[in-house]
VEXMI-317261 format. One record per atom (N, C-alpha, C): residue number from 1; residue in one letter; x, y, z. Coordinates in Angstrom, 1 decimal. Each point is the difference from the previous one (the first is absolute). Last residue first. Layout:
BEGIN
ATOM   num   residu       xx       yy       zz
ATOM   NUM        A        X        Y        Z
...
END
This chain:
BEGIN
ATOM   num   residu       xx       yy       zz
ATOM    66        X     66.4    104.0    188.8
ATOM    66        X      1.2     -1.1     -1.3
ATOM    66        X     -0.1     -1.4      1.5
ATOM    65        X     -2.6      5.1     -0.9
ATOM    65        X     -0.4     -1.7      0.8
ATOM    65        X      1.2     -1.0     -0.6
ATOM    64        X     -1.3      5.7     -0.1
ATOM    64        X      0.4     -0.7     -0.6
ATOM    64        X      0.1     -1.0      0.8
ATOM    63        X     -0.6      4.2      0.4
ATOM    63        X     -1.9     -0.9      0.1
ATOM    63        X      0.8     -1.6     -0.8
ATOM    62        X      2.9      4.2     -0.1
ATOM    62        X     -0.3      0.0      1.3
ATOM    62        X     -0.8     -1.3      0.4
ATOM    61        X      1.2      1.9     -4.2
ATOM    61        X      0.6     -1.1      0.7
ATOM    61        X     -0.3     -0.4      0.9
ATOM    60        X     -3.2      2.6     -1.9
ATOM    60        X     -0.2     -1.0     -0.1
ATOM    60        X      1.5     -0.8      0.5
ATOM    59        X     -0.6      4.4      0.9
ATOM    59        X     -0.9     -0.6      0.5
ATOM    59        X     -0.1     -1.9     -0.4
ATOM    58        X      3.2      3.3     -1.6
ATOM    58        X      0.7     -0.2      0.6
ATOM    58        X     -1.5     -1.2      1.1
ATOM    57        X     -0.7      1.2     -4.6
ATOM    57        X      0.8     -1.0      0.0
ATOM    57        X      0.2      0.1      1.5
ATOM    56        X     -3.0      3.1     -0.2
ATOM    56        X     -0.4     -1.3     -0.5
ATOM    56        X      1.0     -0.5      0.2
ATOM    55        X      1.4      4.1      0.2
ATOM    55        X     -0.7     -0.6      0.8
ATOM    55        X     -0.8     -0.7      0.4
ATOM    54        X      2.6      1.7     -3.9
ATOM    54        X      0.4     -0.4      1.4
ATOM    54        X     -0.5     -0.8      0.9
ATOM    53        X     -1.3     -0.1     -5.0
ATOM    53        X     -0.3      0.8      1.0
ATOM    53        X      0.9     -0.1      1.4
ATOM    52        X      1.8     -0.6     -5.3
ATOM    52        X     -0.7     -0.2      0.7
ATOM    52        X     -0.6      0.8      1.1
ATOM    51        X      1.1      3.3     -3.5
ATOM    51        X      0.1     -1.6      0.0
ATOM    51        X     -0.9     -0.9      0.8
ATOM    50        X     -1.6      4.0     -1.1
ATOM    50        X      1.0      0.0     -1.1
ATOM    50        X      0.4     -1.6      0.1
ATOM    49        X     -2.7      1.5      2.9
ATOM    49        X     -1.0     -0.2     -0.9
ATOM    49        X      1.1      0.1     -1.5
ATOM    48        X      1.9      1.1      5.2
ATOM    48        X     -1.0     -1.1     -0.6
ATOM    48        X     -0.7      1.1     -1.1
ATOM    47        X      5.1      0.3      0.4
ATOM    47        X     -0.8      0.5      0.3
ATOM    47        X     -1.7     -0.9     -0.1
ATOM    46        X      5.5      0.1     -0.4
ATOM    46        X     -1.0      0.1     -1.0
ATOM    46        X     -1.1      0.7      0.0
ATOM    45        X      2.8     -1.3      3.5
ATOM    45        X      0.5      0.9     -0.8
ATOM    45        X     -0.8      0.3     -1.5
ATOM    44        X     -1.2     -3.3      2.7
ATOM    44        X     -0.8      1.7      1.3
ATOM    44        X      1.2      0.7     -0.8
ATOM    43        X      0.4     -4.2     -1.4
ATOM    43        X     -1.5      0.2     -0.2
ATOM    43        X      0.1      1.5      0.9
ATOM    42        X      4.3     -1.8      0.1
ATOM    42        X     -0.6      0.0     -0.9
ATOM    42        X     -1.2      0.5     -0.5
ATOM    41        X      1.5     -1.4      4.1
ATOM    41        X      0.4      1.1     -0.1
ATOM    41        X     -0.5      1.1     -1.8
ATOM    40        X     -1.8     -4.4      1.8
ATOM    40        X     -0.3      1.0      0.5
ATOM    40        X      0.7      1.1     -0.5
ATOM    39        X      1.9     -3.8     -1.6
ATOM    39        X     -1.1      0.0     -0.4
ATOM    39        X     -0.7      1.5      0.6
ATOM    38        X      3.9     -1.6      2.3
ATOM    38        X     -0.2      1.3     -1.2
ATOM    38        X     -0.9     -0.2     -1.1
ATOM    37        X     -0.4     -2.6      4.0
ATOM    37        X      0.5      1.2      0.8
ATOM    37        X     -0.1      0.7     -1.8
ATOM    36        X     -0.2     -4.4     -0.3
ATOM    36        X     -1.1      0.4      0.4
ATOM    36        X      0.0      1.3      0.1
ATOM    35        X      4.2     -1.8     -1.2
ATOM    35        X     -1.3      0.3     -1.0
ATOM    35        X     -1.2      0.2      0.1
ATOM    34        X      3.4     -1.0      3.5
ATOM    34        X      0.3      1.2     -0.8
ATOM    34        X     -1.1      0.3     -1.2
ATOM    33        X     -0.7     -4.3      1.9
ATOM    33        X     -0.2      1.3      1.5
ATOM    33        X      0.3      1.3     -0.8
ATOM    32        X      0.8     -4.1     -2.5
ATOM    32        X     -0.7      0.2      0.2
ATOM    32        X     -0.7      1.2      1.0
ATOM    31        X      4.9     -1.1     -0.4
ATOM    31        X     -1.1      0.5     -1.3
ATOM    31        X     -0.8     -0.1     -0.1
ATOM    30        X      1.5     -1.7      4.1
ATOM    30        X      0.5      1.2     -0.7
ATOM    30        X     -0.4      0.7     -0.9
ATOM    29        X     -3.5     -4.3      1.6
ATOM    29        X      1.8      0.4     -0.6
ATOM    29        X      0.5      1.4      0.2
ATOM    28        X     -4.3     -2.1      3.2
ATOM    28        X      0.2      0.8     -1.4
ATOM    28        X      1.6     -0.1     -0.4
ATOM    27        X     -1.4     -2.2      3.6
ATOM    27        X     -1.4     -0.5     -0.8
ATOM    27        X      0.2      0.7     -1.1
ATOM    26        X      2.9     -0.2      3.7
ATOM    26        X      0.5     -0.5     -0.6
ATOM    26        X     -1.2     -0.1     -0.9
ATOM    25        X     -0.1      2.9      3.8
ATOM    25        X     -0.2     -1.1      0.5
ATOM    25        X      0.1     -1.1     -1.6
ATOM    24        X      1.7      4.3     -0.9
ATOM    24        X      0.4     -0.3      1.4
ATOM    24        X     -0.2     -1.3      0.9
ATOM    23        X     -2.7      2.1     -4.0
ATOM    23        X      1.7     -0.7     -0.1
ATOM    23        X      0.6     -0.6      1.2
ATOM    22        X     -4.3      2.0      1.0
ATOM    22        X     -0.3     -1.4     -0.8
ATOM    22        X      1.8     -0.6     -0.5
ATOM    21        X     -0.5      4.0      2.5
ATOM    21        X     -0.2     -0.8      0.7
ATOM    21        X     -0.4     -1.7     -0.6
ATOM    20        X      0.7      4.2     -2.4
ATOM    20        X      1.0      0.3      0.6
ATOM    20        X      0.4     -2.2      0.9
ATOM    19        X     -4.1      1.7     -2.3
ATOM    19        X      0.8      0.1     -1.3
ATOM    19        X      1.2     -0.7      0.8
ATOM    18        X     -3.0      2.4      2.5
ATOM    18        X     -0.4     -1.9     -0.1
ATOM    18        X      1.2     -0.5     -1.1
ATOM    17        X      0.9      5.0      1.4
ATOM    17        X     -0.1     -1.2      1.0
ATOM    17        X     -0.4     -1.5     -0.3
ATOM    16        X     -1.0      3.1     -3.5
ATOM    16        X      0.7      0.4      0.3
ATOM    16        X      0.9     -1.0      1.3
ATOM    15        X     -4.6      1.0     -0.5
ATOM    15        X      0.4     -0.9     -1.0
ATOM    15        X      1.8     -0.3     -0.4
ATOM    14        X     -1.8      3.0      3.6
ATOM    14        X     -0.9     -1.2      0.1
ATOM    14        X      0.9     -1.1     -0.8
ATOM    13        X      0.8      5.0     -1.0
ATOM    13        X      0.7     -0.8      1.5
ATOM    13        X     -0.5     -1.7      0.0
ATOM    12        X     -2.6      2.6     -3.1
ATOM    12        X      1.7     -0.4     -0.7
ATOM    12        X      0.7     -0.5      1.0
ATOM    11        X     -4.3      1.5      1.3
ATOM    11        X      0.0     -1.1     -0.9
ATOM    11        X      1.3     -0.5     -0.5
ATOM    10        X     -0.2      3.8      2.1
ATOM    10        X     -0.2     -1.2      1.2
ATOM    10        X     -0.3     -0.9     -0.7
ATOM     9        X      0.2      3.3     -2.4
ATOM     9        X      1.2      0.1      0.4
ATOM     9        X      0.2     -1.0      1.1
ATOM     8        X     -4.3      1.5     -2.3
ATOM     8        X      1.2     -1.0     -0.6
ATOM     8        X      1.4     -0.1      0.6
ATOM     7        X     -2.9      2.5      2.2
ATOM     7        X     -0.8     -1.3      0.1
ATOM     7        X      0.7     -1.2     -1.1
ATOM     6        X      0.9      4.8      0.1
ATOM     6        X      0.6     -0.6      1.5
ATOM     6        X     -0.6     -1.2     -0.3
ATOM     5        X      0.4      1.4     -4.5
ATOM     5        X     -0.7      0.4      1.3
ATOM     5        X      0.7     -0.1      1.5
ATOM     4        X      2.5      1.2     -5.5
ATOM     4        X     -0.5     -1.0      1.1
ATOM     4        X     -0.7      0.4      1.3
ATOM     3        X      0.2      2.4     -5.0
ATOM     3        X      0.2      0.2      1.0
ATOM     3        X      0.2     -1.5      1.4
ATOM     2        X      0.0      1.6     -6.1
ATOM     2        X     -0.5     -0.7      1.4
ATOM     2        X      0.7      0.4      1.3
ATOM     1        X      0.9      2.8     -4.4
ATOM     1        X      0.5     -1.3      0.5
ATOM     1        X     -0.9     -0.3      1.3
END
């Protein structure tokens, strides 16, 4: 099983908080915030190159422009 870096782990904090701070400032739904969060959890239970990549999707919510 994969290991997470320190460097993903501050990636997950990061993305994690915007996810947090986007609902909060009313730009993400409930369900939208929770599905971001277990997409991730998802993808790092799987594992990259099985499923998605974690840390892409959490890069690209991040890069997001709505």
């Amino acid at each position: 099983m994969p290991q997470l870096t320190s460097r993903d782990y501050a990636l997950l904090d990061k993305f994690i908080g915007l996810v947090l701070d986007r609902y909060k400032a009313g730009e993400r739904t409930k369900t939208e915030a929770v599905g971001d969060i277990a997409h991730v959890v998802a993808a790092v239970d799987k594992g990259v190159g099985i499923g998605d990549d974690p840390r892409a999707y959490m890069k690209a919510v991040m890069n997001e422009t709505d």
